[in-house]
Each structure stands twice: as structure tokens, then as C-alpha cells.
C-alpha positions in Angstrom: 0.0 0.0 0.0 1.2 3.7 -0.7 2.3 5.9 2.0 -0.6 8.5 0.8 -3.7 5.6 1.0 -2.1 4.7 4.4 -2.6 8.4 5.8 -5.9 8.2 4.4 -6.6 5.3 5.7 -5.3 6.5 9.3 -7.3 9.8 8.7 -10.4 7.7 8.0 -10.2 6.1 11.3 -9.4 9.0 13.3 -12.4 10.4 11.8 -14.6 8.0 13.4 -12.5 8.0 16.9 -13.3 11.5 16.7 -17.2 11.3 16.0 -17.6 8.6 18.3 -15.5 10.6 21.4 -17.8 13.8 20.4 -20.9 11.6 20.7 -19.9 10.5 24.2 -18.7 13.8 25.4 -22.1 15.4 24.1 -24.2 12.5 26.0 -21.7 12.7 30.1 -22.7 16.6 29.5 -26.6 16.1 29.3 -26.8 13.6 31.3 -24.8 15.9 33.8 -27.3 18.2 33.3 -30.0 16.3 33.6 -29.5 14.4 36.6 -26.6 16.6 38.8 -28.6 17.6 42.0 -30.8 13.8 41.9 -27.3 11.7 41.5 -24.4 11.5 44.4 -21.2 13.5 43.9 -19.5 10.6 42.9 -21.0 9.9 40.1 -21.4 13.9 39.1 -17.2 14.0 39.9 -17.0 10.9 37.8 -19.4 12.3 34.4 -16.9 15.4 34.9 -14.0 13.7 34.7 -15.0 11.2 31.8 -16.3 14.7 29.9 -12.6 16.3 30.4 -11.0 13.3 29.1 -13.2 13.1 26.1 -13.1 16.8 25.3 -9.1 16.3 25.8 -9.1 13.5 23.4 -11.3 15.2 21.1 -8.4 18.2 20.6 -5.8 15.5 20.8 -7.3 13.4 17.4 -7.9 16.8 16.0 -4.0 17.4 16.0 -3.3 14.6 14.7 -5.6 14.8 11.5 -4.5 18.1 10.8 -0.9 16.5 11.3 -1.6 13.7 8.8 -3.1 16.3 6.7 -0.3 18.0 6.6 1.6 14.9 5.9 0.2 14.6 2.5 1.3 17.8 0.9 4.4 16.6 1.7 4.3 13.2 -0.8 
């Protein structure tokens, strides 16, 4: 396989990694703010936490597609 249809390939998939850590981002935050004052701090502390990560790994895929973007004016 080229180099270009593997960075396309790798794009393609951190396409999805990104859709799918944006779909569970969105659903900690409304269920955050759906049930924060019926549900124990734990599991508010815990929905928070999860929601950080997944926003953090939402920039962190984002860098790397632009990265691999870049990658291909390159070839």
C-alpha cells in the first residue's frame, strides 16, 4: 500500500475515533445536566471527569488529523 492511502486510511479512522469521542462527550454533558442535583457527587465527579478526558481527546485526534493532513502535501 502507498504511504498516501495509508494516511488516508489513518485519517479515516481517526475520523470515526473522533465522531464517536464527540458523541460521548455530548451524552456525560446532558446527562450531567439532567441528573446533577438527583445523583451523588461521585458519580457527578466521575461524568466530569470522563467529559474532560473526552473533550481532551477530542483536541488531541484533531491534531493529529491536521498533522496527517499535513503529511500529504508533503508526498
Amino acid at each position: 500500500m502507498a504511504k498516501i492511502d495509508e494516511i488516508k486510511e489513518l485519517i479515516g479512522f481517526l475520523k470515526v475515533l473522533f465522531a464517536t469521542f464527540v458523541a460521548i462527550d455530548v451524552s456525560l454533558i446532558a446527562w450531567l445536566n439532567k441528573n446533577y442535583s438527583e445523583s451523588g457527587f461521585v458519580f457527578n465527579f466521575a461524568a466530569l471527569l470522563l467529559a474532560t478526558l473526552f473533550s481532551v481527546g477530542i483536541v488531541l485526534v484533531v491534531k493529529a488529523i491536521l498533522k496527517n493532513i499535513k503529511s500529504l502535501k508533503d508526498l
